[in-house]
Structure formats: C-alpha cells, structure tokens
C-alpha positions in Angstrom: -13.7 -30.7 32.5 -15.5 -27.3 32.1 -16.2 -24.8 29.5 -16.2 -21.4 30.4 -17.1 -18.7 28.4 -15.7 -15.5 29.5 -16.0 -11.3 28.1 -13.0 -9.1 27.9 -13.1 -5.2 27.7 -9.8 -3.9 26.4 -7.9 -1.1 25.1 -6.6 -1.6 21.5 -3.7 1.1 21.2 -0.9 -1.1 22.3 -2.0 -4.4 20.9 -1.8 -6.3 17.5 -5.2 -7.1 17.5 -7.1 -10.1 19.5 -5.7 -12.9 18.2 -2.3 -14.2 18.7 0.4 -13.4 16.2 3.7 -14.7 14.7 5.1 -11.6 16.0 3.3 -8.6 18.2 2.0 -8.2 21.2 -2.3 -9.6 21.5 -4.8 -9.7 23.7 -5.2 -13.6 23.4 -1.2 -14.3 24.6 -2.0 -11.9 28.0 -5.4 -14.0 28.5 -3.5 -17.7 27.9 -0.6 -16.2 30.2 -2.7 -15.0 32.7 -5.0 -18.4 32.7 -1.7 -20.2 33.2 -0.5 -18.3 35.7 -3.8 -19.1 37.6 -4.0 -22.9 36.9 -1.0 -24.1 35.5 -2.6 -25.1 32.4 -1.5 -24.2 29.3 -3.9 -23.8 26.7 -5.7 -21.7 23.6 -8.5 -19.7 24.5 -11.4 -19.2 21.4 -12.2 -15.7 20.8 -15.7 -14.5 19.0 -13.8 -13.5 16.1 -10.2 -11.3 15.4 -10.3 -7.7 16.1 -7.8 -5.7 14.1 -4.6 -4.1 15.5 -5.4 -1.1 17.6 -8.9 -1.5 17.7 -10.8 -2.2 20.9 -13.9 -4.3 22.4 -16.7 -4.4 24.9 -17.7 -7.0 26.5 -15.5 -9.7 24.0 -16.7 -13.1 24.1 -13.7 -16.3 24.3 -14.2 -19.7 25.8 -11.9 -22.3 26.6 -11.7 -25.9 28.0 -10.1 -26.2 31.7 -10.3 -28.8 34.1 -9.5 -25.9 36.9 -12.7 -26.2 39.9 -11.8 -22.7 40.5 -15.4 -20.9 41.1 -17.1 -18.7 38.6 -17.3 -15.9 41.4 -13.7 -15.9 41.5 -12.0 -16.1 38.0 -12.5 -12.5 36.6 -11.0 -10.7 39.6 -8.0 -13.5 40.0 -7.4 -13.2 35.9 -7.7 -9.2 36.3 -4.9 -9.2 39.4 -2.6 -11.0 36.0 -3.5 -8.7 33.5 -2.3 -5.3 32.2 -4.6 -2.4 33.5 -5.9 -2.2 29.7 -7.4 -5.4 29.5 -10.2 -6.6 32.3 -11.9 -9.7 32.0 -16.0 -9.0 33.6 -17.6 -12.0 33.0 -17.3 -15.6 33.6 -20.0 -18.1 33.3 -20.4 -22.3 32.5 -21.3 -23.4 29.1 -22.2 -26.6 27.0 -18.7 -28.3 26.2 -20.2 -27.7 22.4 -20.3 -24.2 22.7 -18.1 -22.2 20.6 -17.5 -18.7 21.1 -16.9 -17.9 17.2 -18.8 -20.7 15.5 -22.0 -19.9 17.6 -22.2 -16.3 17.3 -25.3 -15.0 15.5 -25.1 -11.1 15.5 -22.2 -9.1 15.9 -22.3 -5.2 16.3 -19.4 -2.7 16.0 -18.9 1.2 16.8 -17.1 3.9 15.2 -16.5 7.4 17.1 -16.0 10.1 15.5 -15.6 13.0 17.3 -17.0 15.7 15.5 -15.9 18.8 17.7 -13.6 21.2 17.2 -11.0 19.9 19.1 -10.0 16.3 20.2 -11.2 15.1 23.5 -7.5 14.8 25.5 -9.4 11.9 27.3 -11.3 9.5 24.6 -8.5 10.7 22.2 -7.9 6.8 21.8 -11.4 5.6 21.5 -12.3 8.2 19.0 -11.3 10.0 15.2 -11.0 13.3 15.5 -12.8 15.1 12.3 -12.8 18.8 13.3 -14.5 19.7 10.0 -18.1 19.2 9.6 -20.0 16.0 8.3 -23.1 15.4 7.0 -24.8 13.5 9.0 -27.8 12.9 7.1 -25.9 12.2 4.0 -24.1 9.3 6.3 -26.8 8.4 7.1 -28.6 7.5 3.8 -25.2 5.9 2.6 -25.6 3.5 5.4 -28.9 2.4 4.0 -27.3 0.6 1.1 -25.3 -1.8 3.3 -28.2 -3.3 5.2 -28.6 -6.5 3.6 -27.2 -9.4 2.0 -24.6 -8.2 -0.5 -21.2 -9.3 -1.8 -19.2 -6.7 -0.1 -15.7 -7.3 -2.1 -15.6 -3.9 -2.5 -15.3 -3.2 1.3 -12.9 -6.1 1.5 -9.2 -6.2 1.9 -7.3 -6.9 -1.0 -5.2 -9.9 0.9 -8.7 -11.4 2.1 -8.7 -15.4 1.3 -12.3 -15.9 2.2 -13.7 -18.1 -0.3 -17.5 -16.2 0.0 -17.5 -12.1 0.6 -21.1 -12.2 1.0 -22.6 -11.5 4.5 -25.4 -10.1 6.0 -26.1 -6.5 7.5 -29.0 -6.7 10.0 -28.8 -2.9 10.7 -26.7 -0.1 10.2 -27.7 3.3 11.8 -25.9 6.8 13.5 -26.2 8.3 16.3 -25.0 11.9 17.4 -24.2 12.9 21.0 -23.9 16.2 21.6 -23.5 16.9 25.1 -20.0 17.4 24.3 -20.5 20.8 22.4 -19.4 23.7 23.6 -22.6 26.9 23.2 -21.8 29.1 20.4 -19.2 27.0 18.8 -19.5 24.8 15.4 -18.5 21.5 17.4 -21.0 18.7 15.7 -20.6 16.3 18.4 -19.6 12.6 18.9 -20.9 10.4 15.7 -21.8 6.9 16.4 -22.1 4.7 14.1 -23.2 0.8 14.9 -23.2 -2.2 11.8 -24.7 -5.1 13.2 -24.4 -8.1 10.6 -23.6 -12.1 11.0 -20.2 -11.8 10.1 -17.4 -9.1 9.2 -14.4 -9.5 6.5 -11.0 -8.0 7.9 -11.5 -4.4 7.1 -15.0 -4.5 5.8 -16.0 -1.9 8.8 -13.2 0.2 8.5 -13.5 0.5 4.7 -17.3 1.1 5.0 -16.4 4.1 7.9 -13.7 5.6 4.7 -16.0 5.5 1.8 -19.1 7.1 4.8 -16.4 9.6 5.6 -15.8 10.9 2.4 -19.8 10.8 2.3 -20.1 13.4 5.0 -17.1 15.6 3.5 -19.2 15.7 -0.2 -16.8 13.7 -2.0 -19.3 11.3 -2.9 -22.8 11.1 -3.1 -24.8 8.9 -0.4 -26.8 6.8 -3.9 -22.8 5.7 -4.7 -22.4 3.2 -1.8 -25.0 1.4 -3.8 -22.9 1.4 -7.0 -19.5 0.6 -5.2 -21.2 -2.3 -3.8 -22.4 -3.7 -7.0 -19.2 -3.0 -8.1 -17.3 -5.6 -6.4 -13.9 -4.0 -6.7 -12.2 -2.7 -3.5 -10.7 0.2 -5.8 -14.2 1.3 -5.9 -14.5 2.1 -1.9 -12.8 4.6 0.1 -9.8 4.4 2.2 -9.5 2.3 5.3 -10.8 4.7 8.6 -8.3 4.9 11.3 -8.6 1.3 13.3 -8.5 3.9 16.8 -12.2 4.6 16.4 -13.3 1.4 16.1 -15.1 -1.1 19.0 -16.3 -4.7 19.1 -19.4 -3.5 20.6 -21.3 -6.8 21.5 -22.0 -10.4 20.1 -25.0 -12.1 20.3 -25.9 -16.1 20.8 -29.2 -17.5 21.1 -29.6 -18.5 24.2 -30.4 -22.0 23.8 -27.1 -22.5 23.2 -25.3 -21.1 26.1 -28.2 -23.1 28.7 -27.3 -26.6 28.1 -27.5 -29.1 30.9 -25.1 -30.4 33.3 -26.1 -33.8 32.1 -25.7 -33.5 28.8 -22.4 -32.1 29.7 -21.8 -35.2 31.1 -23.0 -37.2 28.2 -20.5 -35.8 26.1 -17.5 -36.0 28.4 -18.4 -40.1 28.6 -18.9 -40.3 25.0 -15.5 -38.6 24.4 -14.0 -40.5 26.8 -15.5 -43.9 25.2 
C-alpha cells in the first residue's frame, strides 16, 4: 500500500471546478477514471483544496492510497495517455501514508491576469480578463495592503459559505505588471499579475478581493476602503465577483518534513492498521 502524491496542470474553461460534483463535468472524475483505467482500482483521489468552476491550476497537488507497484517514473505519462489534452498530470512522487494533500498544506498562492492591453490576446484569451481601459496600478496596489494579515474576511465571502470561522491569514499580497506585451506608441498597460498567498481561501474570497481591486483601479473606490469593507464584515460591502477565467491555483506549499517520512515508518503504520 502506497501513497502517492501527485500535481495536475489544467485548463479550467470546460470544467466545474476540481472537485467532483452531483452534476458537471471535474477535474477529480477524469483523474479517478484515468487511475482506474490504469489499475483497476476504483478510488477517491484528495485534492489540495476545491478550485472554482472555470478556474485553472499549476502544478495542483492530490494524493491517493493505491496498492498499484506501478513505478513513479511511469505514472504521469501512462495517466496523461487517459486524460483530455487539458488536463496533464507532471509529477508523481511517494509520501508518508499520513500525508494529506489538503489537511497538510501550509501556504497556498493564487494568480489573477488581467490583461491590460488594448485588445485581448486571441491566445491567453482563457487564462486572462480582458480590461482594455486603464487601471491604476498603484492604487491596486495600496488596496492590496489591507488584506495581508489575519482578518475576518466575511466581506470577501460568498453569501452561501457554511464555514463556521471566516478568518484566515494573508501572508502576502503583491502585483506585478508585464509589459512585453505592449505594442510602442499605443496605451496598452500590459498583463497585471496579481499573487494572494495566505493559509487558506473561502469560496470566492479571491475572486471577490480581484472585484472590489478592480473597481480600485477604475476610481470607483478609494485604495484606504478595502480597509473599511473589511472591518465591515458584510459581503454587500465588497465588489462584485471577478470573472473565475483569470484566475490560477498557482502553487501550494508543505513543509517538507512532512512529505520525507520513512519507509519504515510507513511500515509501522500499515502493521498498526492492519493489527
């Protein structure tokens, strides 16, 4: 009996989201279909967390218990031979049997694009939020300051959430802006990037932080009110929900200890279990 902890890059357009659904199409039923396929077993895979519907990842972490001997070397490319084009699995390694991909997770970090140009890119058109009209950045910027932190983000919440705590923690929260993709002489602004890396998201908390930052860099609100819709605790407060398109699972982070286990203890716990 093995645990494997494995990363998934996908493609969010066509998918309900990560995690498997009462109806819709996921990420997780391709994975489990494809693992069956390759072993015969049928079984639930753990992802590092849901994803929303139409939003993608890089690099997503999910483990699951198989008593295949199939090599590491080989699993990604015989999963990736199973699975549509838009999902690629490129990364396989052996964990402790305690290790749990959401449970053990101490940072996670996600991306929104928003292309800033004057025209959508016909290429990233899926990765990215078109804004043709320009932003301010700096304003952004300063906004973003207010969420780093421990806060009660309720306002930044959806409405249906059933978490018992809203409180979490935002390590950092920061924007980038690439402009290679500007054309000389024109207005194009670029591709903003902007990363929130915290311990834990509520459904919609990023996208509803991107809406209220949006409406930031279009001087609808000043960058000081993200401090008062915070305090506020009342999702009417906040901005709309961004577009889930321009939004990535960009990484998530374990401390290593926990991913470097022995063999033998592995063992241990596979006697104890068995006892």
């Amino acid at each position: 009996m093995r645990n494997l902890l494995m990363k998934v890059d996908y493609d969010g357009t066509h998918y309900e989201g990560f995690q498997t659904q009462p109806s819709g199409r996921t990420v997780q039923d391709h994975l489990e279909q494809a693992i069956c396929q390759l072993t015969g077993e049928k079984l639930k895979i753990t992802g590092s967390g849901r994803t929303d519907a139409g939003v993608h990842a890089y690099g997503q972490p999910f483990n699951f218990i198989t008593e295949s001997r199939i090599p590491l070397e080989r699993w990604c490319l015989a999963l990736n031979t199973r699975l549509p084009l838009d999902i690629v699995v490129t990364e396989a390694k052996e964990v402790p049997l305690s290790f749990h991909s959401r449970r053990s997770a101490k940072r996670k970090t996600y991306r929104y694009a928003i292309n800033g140009n004057r025209f959508p890119d016909a290429f990233q058109r899926r990765l990215q939020y078109h804004h043709p009209t320009p932003l301010d950045a700096e304003g952004m910027q300063q906004a973003l300051a207010h969420v780093v932190g421990t806060h009660d983000f309720t306002s930044f919440a959806s409405r249906k959430s059933t978490k018992e705590s809203h409180v979490r923690t935002i390590y950092e929260a920061r924007l980038e802006i690439d402009r290679s993709s500007c054309r000389p002489g024109s207005k194009d602004q670029g591709i903003l990037y902007t990363y929130i890396t915290g311990n834990g998201f509520l459904q919609y908390m990023v996208r509803i932080i991107m809406g209220t930052l949006i409406e930031v860099g279009e001087g609808k609100r000043r960058p000081d009110d993200m401090r008062a819709i915070l305090e506020a605790c009342n999702r009417m407060k906040a901005g709309p929900t961004a577009v889930a398109h321009g939004l990535t699972l960009w990484s998530v982070e374990y401390d290593p200890c926990m991913l470097t286990e022995s063999r033998e203890s592995n063992e241990n716990l596979i006697q104890q279990n068995g006892n």
